[in-house]
Every structure is written in C-alpha cells, then in structure tokens.
C-alpha positions in Angstrom: -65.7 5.7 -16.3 -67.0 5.4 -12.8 -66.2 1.7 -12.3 -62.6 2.5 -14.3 -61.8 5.1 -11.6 -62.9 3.2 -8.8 -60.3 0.6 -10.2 -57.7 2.1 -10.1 -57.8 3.5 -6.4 -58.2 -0.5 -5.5 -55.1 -0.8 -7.0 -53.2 2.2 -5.3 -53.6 4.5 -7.9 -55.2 8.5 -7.8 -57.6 8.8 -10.4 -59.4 11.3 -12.1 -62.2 11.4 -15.0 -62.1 14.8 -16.9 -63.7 15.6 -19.9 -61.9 18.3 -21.8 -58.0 18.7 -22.3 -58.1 22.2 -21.0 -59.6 20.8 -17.3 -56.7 18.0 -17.7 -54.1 20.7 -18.3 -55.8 23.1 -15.6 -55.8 20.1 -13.0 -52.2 18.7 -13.6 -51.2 22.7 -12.9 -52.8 22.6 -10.0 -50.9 19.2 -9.1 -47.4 20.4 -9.3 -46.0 22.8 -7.3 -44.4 25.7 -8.9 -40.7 25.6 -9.0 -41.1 21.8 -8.5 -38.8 19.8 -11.5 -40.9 18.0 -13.6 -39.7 15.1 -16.3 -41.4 14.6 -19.1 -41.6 11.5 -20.8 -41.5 11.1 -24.8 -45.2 11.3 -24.8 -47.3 12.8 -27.8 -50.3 13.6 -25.5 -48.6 15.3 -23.1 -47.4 17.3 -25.8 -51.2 17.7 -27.3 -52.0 19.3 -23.8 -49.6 21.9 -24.3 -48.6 21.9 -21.0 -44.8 22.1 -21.0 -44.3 25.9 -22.0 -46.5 26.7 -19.5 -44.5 24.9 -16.6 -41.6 26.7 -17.8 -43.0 29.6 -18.0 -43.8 29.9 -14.1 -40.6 28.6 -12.9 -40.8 25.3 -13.1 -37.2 23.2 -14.3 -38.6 20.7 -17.1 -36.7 18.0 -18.2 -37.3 17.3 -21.7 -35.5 14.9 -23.9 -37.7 15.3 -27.2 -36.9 19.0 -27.0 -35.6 20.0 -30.6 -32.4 21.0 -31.2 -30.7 18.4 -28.7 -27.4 16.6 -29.2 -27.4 12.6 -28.1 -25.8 13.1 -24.9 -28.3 16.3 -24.5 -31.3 13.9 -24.8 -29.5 11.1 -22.7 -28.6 13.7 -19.2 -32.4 15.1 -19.9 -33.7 11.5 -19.5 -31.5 10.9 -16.6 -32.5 14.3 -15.0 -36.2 13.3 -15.7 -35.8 10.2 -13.8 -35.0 11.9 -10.6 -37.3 14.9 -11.3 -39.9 15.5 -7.7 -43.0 15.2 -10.6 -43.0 13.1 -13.6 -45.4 13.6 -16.6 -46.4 11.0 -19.2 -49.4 8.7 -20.8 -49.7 4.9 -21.1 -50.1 2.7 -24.2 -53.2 1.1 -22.3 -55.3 1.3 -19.5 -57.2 -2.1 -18.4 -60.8 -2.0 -17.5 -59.6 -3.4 -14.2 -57.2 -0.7 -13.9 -53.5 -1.9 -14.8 -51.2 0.3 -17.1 -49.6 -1.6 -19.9 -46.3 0.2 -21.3 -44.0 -1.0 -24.5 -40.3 1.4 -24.7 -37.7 1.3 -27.0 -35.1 2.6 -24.6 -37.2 2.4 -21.2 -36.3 5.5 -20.0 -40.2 5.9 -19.4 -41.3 2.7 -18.1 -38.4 2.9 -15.8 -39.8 6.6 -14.0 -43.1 5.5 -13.4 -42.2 2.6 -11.3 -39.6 4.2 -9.1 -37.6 7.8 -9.1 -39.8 10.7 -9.6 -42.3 11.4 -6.2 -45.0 11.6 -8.2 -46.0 10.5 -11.4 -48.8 11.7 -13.3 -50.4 9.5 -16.3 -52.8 11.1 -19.2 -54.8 8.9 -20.4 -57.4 9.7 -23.4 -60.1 7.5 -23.7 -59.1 5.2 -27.2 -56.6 3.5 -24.5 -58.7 2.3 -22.7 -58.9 -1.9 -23.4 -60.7 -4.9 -22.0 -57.7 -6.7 -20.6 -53.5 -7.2 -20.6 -54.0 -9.0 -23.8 -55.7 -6.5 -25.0 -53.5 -3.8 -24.1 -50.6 -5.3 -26.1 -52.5 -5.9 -29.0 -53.3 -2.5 -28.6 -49.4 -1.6 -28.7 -48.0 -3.7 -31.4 -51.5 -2.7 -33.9 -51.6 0.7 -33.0 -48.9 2.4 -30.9 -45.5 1.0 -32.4 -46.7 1.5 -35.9 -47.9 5.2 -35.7 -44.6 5.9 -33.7 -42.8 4.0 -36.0 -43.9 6.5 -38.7 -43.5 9.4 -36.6 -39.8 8.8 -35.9 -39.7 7.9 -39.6 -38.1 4.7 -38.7 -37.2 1.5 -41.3 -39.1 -0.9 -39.2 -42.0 -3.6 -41.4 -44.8 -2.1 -38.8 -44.2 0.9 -40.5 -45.2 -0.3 -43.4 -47.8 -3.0 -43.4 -49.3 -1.0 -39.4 -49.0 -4.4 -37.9 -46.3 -6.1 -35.7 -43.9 -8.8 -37.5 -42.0 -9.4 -34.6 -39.3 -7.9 -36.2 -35.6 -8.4 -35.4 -34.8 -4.8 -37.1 -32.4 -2.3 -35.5 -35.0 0.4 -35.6 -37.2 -1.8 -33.5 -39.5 0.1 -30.8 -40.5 -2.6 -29.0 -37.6 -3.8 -26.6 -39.2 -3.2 -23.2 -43.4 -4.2 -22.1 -44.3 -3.0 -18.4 -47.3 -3.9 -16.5 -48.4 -1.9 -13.2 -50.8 -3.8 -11.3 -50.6 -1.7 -8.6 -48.8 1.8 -7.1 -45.0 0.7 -7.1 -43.2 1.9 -3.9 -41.0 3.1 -5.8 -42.6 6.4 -6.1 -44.6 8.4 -3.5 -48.2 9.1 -5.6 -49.4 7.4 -8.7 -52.1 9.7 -10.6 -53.9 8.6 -13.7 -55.9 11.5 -15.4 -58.1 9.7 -17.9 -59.5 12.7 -20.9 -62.5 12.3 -22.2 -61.5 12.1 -25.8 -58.5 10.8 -28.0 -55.0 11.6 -26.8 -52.0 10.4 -28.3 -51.1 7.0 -30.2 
C-alpha cells in the first residue's frame, strides 16, 4: 500500500491508506468544511460509508442525484449542482498499481467532476479495485463493474445476464464514456484518493 500511495503523490494526487470505513468516514469529515457544498457522485461506496446524512446533518448542502423520490429534471439540476459543488465525493472503477484512476459512465456526469469543477475531489477506493495496469482496469469494468450495476439498475442489457461484456449496442448500455487520470487535472484545485482497507463498492 505504501508504494501505491507513494504513486499517486508522483502523479499529483493526495493519498491516504486507512484501514476501516469508520477512519475513511471520520477522515473525509474532517476534509470538508462544514457548510461547504458537496456533490456526490452515483457511487455505491460512498453510499456504504454512510456519510451523506451525516453531511447534511451539520449543515452541509449535498447534491445528490440518486436521492429517492427525484423526478428526471430533479436528478439532472442535482448533477449539474454537483458539478460546481466546492467538494466532490465519489470512488473509481480502478486504481493502477502505478497510481492512474480508470473510470467507465453511462451519462458522465462523474467522470466529468473529477477532472474539472468541484475544488476538491475526494476518491474512495476499497481495496478489490486496486489492478495491475489500464488494461487491467477496464477489464476490471466491463467483468465486474458494468455487470453488477447493470443488475442493480435492473437494466435489459446481455452483461446482465451472462456478467460479461458483449460490446453491446443496447439502449440500456452503461458503458458510453472510459476516463483515465494519469495525473491531478488542473481542472480542480486538490485530488484526494482514500484507499479502505477492505471491499467497497462494485
């Protein structure tokens, strides 16, 4: 984890090894300011850290477009907020050994704030997205990620039902937009990656 860390400060990046959820939660807390806005990307472990009530619930404005109950448009202006929100809050599909973040979106809203809007964006890693390589990393997506959120979102898609990519041409399709940071865009102020010592997220 050491050499991991120390890759991504080469490449521009904060990082952080921490070996529980509650000292990733505690520590991300103690990142944002309160009454700072914060976005939230459509993120499953940021979700499992159950951070976001807390945030609200000492004054912080959190942008949210997963939040239940949302019309279209709802979920659209949330997004949009979240994209010029002062902190922005999501995980990666992959994180290289050599420290790059490899991201696949179905609407890009998320790729799109970690390279430039937000100040500051924070990314939770756990460790079962941690790969070898870019290669790697996508394999890791179209195997693993695309399917699992596939069945999530319960959508008609053939990953969701054989858990492999076909390269599909269907409507439902996830895959639409890959993203690889090599390095701290300047597009945003401060680039943290919080890596968890355990499974997080898809």
């Amino acid at each position: 984890m050491e050499d991991l860390v120390q890759a991504l400060r080469k490449n521009g990046i904060d990082a952080t090894f921490l070996s529980t959820c509650e000292e990733a939660k505690t520590h991300i807390l103690q990142l944002i300011p309160a009454h700072a806005t914060v976005g939230i990307g459509g993120s499953v472990t940021i979700r499992q850290l159950n951070l976001i009530q807390d945030l609200r619930e000492r004054g912080n404005e959190v942008y949210e477009h997963w939040q239940p109950g949302l019309s279209n448009e709802e979920r659209k202006q949330a997004a949009w907020r979240a994209l010029n929100a002062q902190y922005y809050l999501a995980s990666s599909n992959a994180l290289t050994k050599d420290g790059k973040l490899v991201n696949t979106d179905n609407t890009g809203n998320r790729v799109a704030a970690m390279v430039f809007g937000p100040s500051h964006v924070i990314i939770v890693v756990g460790t079962n997205k941690i790969v070898r390589d870019v290669a790697d990393g996508i394999k890791r997506i179209k195997e693993k990620a695309a399917p699992f959120n596939c069945l999530r979102r319960k959508e008609n898609t053939p990953c969701a039902e054989t858990g492999r990519c076909q390269n599909c041409d269907s409507p439902s399709r996830l895959c639409r937009v890959t993203t690889i940071i090599e390095k701290k865009t300047r597009g945003v102020e401060s680039l943290s990656v919080i890596i968890v010592g355990t499974e997080l997220g898809y």
